[in-house]
C-alpha positions in Angstrom: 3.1 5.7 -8.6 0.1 3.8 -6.7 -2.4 5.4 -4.6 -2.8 2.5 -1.4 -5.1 1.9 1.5 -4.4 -0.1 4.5 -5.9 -3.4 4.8 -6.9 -4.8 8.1 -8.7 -8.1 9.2 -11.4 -9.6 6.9 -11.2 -5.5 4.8 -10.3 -2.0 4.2 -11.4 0.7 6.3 -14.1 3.3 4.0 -12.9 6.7 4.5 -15.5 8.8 2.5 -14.4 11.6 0.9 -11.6 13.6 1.5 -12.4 16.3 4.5 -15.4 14.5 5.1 -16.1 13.1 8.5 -14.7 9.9 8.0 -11.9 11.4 6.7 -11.3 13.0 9.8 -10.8 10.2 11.5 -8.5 8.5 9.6 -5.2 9.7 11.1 -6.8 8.2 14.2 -7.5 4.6 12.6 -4.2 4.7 10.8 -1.9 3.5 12.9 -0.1 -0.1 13.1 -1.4 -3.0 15.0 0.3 -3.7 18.2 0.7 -7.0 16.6 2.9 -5.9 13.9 6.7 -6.8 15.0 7.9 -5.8 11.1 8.6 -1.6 11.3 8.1 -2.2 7.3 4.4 -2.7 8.5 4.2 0.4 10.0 4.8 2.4 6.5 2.0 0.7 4.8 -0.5 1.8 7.7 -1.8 4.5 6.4 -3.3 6.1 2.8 0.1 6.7 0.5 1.6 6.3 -2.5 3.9 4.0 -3.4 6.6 4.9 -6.0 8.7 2.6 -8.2 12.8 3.3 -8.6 15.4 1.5 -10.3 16.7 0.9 -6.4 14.1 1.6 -4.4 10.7 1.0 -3.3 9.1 4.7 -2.2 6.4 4.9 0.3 5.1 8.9 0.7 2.1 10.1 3.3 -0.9 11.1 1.6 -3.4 13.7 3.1 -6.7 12.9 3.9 -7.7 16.2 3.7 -5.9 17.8 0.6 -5.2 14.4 -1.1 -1.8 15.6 -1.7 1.3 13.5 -1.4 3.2 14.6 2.0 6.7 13.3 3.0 8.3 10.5 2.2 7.4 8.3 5.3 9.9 5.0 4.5 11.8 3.3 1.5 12.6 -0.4 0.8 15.8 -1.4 -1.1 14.0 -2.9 -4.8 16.5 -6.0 -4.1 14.2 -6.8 -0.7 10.8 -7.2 -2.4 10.8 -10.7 -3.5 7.1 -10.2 -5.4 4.2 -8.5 -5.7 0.8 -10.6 -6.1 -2.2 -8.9 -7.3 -5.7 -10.2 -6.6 -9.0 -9.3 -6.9 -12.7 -10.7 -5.4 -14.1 -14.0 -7.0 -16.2 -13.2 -10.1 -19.5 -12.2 -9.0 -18.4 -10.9 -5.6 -18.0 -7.3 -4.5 -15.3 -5.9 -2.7 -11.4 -4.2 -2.9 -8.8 -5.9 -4.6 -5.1 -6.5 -2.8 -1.9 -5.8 -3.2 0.5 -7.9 -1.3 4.1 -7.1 -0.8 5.9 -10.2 -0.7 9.5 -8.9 0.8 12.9 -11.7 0.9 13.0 -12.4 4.6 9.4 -13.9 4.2 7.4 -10.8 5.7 4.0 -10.1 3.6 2.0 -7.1 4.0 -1.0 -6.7 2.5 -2.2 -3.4 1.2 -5.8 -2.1 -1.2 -4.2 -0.5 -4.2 -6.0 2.3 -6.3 -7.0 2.0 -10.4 -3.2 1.5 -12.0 -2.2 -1.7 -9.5 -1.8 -4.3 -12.6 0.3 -1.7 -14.3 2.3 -1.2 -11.0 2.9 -4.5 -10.7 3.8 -4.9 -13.9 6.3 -2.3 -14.4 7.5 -4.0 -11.0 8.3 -7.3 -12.6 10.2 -5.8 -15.4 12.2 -3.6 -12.9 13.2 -6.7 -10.9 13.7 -9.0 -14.1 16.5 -6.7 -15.6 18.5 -6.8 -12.2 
């Protein structure tokens, strides 16, 4: 499993701690662009955790408040993520690293993951490479 934020524009929106102001606010700024035409876009638009099966790619809410998982908000067939790609800021430069979902029909979205991304993506591209 991996904690993820939404990316948008040139960053990640901050959103303090948990029931913290911010915080608050965050099922207001969570919410898909207008632009987005992909409804896969719409799942990684808010805080959740993303969950690895054999078949499946899991996406489940996460609470600002309690920082408890909530309900499963979407799921992706394994077989219609093409790649994940990993990156991080330049050496020397501060900011989050990225996570972006690379799925078959050419869509990207690009999410912040939490600590365990390389070993998400990593147990990702042994999943994939045994199908």
């Amino acid at each position: 499993a991996l904690f993820i934020r939404p990316r948008h524009g040139e960053g990640t929106k901050r959103l303090g701690a948990p029931g913290g102001a911010l915080g608050r606010l965050a099922p207001l700024a969570d919410t898909a662009s207008e632009e987005d035409d992909d409804p896969r876009a719409a799942m990684f638009a808010r805080n959740a955790v993303l969950v690895l099966t054999e078949q499946r790619l899991l996406v489940f809410g996460h609470g600002t408040y309690t920082g408890r998982v909530k309900d499963l908000v979407g799921q992706v067939p394994l077989a219609s993520v093409a790649a994940m790609e990993l990156d991080a800021p330049p050496p020397g430069e501060k900011g989050p690293a990225s996570l972006e979902l690379v799925f078959t029909d050419g869509e990207r979205v690009t999410v912040t993951p939490g600590s365990r991304r390389a070993a998400f993506v990593r147990a990702f591209e042994e999943m994939t490479q045994q199908a």
